[in-house]
PLY file of the C-alpha trace (Angstrom):
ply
format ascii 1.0
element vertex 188
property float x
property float y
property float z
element edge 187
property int vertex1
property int vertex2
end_header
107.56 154.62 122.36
106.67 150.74 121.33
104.24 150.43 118.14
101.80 148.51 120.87
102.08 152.59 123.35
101.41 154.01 119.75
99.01 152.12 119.09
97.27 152.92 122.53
97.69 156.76 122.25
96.62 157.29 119.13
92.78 154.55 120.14
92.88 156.73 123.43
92.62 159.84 121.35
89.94 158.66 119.09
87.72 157.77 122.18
88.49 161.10 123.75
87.30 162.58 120.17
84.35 160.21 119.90
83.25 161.54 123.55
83.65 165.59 122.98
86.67 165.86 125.10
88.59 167.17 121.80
91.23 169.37 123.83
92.39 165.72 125.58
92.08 163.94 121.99
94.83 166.93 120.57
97.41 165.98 123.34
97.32 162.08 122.72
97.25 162.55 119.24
100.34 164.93 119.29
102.11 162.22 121.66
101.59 160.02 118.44
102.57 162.24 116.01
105.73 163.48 118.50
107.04 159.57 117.56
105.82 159.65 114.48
105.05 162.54 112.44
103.89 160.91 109.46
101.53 158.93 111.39
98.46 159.31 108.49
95.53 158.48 110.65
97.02 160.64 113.93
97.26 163.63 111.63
94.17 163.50 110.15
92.40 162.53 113.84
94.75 165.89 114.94
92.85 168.42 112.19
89.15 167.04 112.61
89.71 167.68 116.43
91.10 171.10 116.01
87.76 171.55 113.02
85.63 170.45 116.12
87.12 173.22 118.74
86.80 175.30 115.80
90.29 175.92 115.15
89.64 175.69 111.39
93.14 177.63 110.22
94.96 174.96 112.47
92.82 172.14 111.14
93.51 173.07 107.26
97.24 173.24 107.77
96.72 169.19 109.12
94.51 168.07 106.37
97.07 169.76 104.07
99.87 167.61 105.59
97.62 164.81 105.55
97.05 165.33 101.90
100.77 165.68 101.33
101.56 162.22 103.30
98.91 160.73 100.84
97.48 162.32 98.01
94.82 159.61 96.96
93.01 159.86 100.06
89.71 161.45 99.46
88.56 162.20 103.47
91.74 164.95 104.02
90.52 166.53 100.30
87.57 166.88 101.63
87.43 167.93 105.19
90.14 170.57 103.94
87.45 172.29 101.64
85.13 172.10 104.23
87.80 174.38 106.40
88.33 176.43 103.30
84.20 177.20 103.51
84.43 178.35 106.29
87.49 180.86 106.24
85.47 181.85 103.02
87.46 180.57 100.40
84.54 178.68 97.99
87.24 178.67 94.89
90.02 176.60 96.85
87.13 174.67 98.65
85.43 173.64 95.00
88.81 172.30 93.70
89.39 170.30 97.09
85.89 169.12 97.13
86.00 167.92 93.37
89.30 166.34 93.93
88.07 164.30 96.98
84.75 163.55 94.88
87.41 161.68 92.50
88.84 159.92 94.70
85.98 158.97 96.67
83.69 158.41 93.64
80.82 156.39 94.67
77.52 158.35 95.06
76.66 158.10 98.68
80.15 159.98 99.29
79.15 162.85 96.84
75.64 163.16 98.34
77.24 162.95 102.00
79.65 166.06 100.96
76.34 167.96 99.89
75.02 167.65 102.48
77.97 168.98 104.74
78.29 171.43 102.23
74.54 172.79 102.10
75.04 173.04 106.08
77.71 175.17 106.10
75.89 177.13 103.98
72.99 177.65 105.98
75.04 178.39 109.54
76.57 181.27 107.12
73.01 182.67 107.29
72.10 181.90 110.39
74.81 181.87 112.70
76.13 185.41 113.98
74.84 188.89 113.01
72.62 189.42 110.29
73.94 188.66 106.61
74.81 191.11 104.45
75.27 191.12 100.57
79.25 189.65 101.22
78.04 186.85 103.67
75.16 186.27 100.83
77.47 185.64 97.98
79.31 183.32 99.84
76.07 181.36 100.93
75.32 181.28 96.71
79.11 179.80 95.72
78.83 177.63 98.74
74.62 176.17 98.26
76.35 176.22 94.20
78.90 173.82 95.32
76.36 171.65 96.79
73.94 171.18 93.86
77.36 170.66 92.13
78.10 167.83 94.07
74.18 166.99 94.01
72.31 167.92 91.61
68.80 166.61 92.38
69.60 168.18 95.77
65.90 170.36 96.59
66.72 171.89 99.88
70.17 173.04 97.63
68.50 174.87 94.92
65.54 176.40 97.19
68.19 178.03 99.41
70.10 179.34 95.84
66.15 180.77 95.35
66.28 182.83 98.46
70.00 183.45 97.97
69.06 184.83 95.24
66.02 187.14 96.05
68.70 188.44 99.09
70.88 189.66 96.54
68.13 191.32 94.04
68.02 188.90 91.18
64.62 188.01 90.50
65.59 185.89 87.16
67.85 183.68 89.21
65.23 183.19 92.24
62.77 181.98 89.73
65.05 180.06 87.93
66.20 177.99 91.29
62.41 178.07 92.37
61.94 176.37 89.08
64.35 173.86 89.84
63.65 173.13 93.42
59.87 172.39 91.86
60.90 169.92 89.05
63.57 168.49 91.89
59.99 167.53 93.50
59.63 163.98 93.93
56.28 162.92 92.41
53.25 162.68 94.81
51.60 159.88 95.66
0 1
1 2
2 3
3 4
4 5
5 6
6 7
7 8
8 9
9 10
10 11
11 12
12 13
13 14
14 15
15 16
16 17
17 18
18 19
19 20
20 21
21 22
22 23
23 24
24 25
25 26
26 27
27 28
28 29
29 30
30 31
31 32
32 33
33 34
34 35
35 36
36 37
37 38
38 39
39 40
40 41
41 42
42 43
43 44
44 45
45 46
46 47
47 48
48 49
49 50
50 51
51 52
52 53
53 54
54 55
55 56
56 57
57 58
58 59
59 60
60 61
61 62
62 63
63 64
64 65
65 66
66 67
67 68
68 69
69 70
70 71
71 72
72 73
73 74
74 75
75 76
76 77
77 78
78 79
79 80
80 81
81 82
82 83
83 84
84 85
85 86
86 87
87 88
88 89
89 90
90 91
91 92
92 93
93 94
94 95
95 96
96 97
97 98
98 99
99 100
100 101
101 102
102 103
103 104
104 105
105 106
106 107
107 108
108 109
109 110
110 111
111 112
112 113
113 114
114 115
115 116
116 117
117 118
118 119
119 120
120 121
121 122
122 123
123 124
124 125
125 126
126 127
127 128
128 129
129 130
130 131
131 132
132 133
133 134
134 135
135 136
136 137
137 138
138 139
139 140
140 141
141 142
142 143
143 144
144 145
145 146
146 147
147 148
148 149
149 150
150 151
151 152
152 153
153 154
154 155
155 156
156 157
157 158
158 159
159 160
160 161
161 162
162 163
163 164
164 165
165 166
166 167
167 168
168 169
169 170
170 171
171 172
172 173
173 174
174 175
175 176
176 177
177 178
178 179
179 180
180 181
181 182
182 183
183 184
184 185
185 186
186 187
């Protein structure tokens, strides 16, 4: 295949991606990566498709290759502890997410990864049948990880509060309802 035929599979998968048709976007993406299977932005194209069609164990193993082909890029750091979230593993997500947060250190990037963060948080909550203790200890590492990457983030620490009064703590409810207060901006 010619770099121009490359070129053309790999921009046809993005616009099937961009449109929803992820399932078409996987099979001109793996025509890409078929020629060339260090082809960076194919690969990484290949896992955020497979995140979207929630294939997330599938997706991982790409942003790991991803991360292997280039190790400086902050995107495949963190869309891989964004997959590790949500196979619920908030220790190899935290040291993916602060590595990409080095990489990528401006502020609008940390605040952006938050937020991502803080909303896979709440689908653990709501999403599925009703949380119990496990799927609330997760929500806590993973709304920690957030205010971590954020700390002025309000919405973070008020769901840490009713994390919290889930699990029985009353000292750390108060303590994030404390927070979420003085997080307050000022009113006019």
């Amino acid at each position: 295949m010619s770099r121009s035929l490359l070129l053309a599979a790999f921009n046809e998968g993005v616009h099937r991606s961009m449109a929803g048709n992820h399932e078409a976007a996987l099979q001109s993406f793996d025509q890409v990566l078929a020629v060339d299977p260090r082809h960076f932005p194919a690969l990484t194209a290949k896992a955020f498709a497979l995140k979207q069609l929630g294939r997330t164990e599938e997706a991982l193993k790409g942003f790991q290759r991803a991360i292997e082909l280039d190790p400086d890029a902050a995107d495949p750091h963190r869309e891989a502890a964004l997959c590790q979230l949500e196979l619920g593993e908030p220790e190899a997500a935290s040291l993916l997410m602060n590595r990409a947060v080095q990489l990528n250190p401006t502020p609008g990037y940390r605040e952006a990864s938050a937020i991502e963060v803080y909303h896979l948080g709440n689908a653990l909550l709501t999403q599925g049948r009703r949380p119990d203790k496990a799927r609330y200890r997760l929500a806590r590492q993973v709304f920690e990880l957030a205010l971590e990457l954020s700390p002025a983030y309000v919405e973070a620490a008020k769901a840490l509060a009713d994390v919290w009064e889930h699990l029985g703590d009353p000292t750390q409810r108060e303590h994030y309802t404390q927070l979420a207060t003085r997080l307050r901006p000022a009113s006019s």
